[in-house]
VMD Tcl script that draws the C-alpha trace (Angstrom):
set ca {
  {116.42 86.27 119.69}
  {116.21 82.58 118.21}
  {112.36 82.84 118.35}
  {112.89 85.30 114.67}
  {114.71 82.58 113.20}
  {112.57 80.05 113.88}
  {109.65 81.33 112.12}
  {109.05 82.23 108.73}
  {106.29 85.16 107.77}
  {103.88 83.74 104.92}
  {103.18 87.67 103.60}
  {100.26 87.77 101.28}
  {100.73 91.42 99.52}
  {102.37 92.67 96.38}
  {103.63 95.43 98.15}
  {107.59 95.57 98.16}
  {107.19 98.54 101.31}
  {105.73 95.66 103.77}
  {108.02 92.89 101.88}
  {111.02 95.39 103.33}
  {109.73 96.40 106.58}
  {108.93 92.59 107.55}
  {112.64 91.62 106.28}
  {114.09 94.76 108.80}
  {112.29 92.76 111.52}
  {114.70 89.50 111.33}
  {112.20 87.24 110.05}
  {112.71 85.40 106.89}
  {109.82 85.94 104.42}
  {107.78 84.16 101.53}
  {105.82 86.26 99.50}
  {102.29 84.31 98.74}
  {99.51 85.20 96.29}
  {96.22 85.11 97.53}
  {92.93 86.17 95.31}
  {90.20 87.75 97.73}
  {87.23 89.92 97.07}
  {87.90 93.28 98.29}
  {84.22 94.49 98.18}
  {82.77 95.79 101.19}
  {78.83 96.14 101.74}
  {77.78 99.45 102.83}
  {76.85 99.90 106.47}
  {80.48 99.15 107.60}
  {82.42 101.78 109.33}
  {85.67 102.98 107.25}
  {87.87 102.19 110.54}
  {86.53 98.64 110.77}
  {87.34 97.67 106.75}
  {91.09 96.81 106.89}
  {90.55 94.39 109.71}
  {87.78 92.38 107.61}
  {89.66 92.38 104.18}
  {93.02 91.27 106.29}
  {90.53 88.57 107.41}
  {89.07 87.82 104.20}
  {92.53 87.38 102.37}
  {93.59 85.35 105.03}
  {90.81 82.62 104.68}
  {91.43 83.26 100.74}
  {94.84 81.30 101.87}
  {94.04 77.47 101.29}
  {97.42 75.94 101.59}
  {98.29 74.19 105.07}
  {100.21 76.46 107.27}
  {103.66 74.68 108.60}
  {103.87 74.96 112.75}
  {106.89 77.00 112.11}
  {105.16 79.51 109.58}
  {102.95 82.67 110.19}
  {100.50 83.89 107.77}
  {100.69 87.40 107.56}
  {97.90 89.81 105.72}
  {96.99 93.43 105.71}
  {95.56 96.28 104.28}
  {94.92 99.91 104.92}
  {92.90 102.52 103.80}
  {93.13 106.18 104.00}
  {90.55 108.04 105.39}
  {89.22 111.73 105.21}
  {85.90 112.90 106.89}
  {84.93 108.77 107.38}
  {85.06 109.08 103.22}
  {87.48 106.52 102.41}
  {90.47 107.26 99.77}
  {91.94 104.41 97.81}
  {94.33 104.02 95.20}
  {93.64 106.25 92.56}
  {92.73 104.85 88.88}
  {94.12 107.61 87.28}
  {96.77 110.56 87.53}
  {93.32 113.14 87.47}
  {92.13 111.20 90.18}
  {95.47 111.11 92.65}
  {95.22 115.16 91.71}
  {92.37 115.54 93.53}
  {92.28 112.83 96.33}
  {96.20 115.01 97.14}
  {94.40 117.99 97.15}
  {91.16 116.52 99.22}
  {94.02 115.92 101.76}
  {95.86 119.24 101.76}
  {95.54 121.39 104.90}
  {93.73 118.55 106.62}
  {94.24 115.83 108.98}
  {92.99 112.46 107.73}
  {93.65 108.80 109.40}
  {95.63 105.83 107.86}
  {94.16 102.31 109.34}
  {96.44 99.09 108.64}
  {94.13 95.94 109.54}
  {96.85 92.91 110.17}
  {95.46 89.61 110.45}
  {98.37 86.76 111.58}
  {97.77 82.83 111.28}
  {99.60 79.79 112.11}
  {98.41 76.40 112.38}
  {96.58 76.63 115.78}
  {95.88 80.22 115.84}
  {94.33 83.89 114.04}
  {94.69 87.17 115.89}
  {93.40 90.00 114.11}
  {94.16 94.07 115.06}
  {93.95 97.38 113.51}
  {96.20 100.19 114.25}
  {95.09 103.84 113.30}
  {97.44 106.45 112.67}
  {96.43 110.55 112.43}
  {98.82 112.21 109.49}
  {98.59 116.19 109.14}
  {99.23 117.56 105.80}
  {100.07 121.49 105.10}
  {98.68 122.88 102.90}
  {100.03 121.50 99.27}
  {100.14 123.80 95.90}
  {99.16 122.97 92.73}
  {102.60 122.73 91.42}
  {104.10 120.86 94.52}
  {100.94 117.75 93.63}
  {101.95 118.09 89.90}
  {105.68 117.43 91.33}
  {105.04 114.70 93.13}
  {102.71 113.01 90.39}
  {104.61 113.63 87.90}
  {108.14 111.94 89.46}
  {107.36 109.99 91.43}
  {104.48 106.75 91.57}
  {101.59 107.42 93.33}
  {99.22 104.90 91.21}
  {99.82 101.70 93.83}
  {99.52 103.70 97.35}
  {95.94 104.34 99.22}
  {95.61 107.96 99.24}
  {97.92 108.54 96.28}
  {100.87 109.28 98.64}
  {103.75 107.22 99.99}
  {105.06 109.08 103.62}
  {108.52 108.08 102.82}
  {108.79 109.55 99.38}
  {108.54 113.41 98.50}
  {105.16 114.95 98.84}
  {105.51 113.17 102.82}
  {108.85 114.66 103.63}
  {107.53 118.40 102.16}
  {103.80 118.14 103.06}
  {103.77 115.84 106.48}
  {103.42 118.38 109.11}
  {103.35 115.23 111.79}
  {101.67 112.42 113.02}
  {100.34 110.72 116.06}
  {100.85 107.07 116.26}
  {102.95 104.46 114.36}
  {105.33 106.01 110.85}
  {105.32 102.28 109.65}
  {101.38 102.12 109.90}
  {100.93 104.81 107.19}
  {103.58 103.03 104.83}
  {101.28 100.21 105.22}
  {102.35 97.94 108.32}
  {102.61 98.75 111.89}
  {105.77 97.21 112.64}
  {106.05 97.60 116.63}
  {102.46 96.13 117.14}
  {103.17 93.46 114.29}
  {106.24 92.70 116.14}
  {104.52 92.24 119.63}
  {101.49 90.32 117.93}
  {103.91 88.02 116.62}
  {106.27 87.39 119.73}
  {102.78 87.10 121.69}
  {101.62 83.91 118.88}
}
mol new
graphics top color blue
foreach p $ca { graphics top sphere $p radius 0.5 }
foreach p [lrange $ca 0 end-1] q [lrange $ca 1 end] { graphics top cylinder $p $q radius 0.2 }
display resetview
């Protein structure tokens, strides 16, 4: 287990759920801004998206990379129907992306890209999530309590609406709260 000590994770996100989940794996961690265009040209499948803008923020990284560091980037998306559901702009807009995703199964995609001096490997995990059917008032709940405003799909798994309206899943948990954490780990111990 001396391998986790000796490396330190680079993360490039904002986001304190993959800031925690990287920490629970033993590594230490450096948050690190990076500034990368997050357009997409049409003609790209929804699935393949989080891969290239893990890529692209990656490369967006211009400081050297120390042989005992790991660059770590990510996104996902949520997707309904290959119709892709970001992060809402407003609380009318998380309304109805929740209620798009009520009584449906949708797919969460995390695209990982991980860098260190001599090498890039680059995956995307998908992950099916089943929602029940949600009422009006049990969306109004959850957008009115708790914040929905920084999350792809307008829903965390691990806060309310996931524990009430989560019916199941079929791959990774940690993939829909934005990181697959037992392919992340075996990437990494693989570098």
């Amino acid at each position: 287990m001396n391998k986790l000590v000796d490396y330190k994770l680079l993360l490039a996100s904002k986001s304190p759920r993959r800031k925690q989940l990287v920490s629970m794996l033993g590594f230490g961690v450096e948050v690190v801004e990076v500034d990368a265009d997050e357009n997409i040209n049409d003609g790209v499948s929804p699935s393949e998206i989080p891969g290239l803008l893990a890529e692209r923020k990656s490369l967006s990284y211009t400081e050297e990379i120390a042989s005992n560091e790991i660059l770590l980037t990510a996104d996902t998306l949520v997707v309904l129907n290959d119709v892709v559901l970001g992060k809402p702009h407003s609380r009318q807009e998380a309304f109805d992306i929740l209620s798009l995703l009520s009584g449906k199964k949708h797919q969460v995609y995390t695209g990982v890209c991980l860098r260190t001096s001599k090498n890039v490997k680059l995956f995307t995990e998908a992950t099916d999530v089943y929602f029940k059917t949600l009422s009006t008032s049990e969306i109004n709940y959850y957008l009115d309590n708790y914040n929905y405003s920084d999350k792809a799909g307008s829903y965390g798994i691990q806060e309310w609406v996931g524990m009430i309206g989560v019916e199941r899943i079929e791959g990774d948990f940690y993939n829909v709260m934005g990181l697959p954490i037992a392919r992340l780990y075996k990437e990494i111990m693989a570098l």
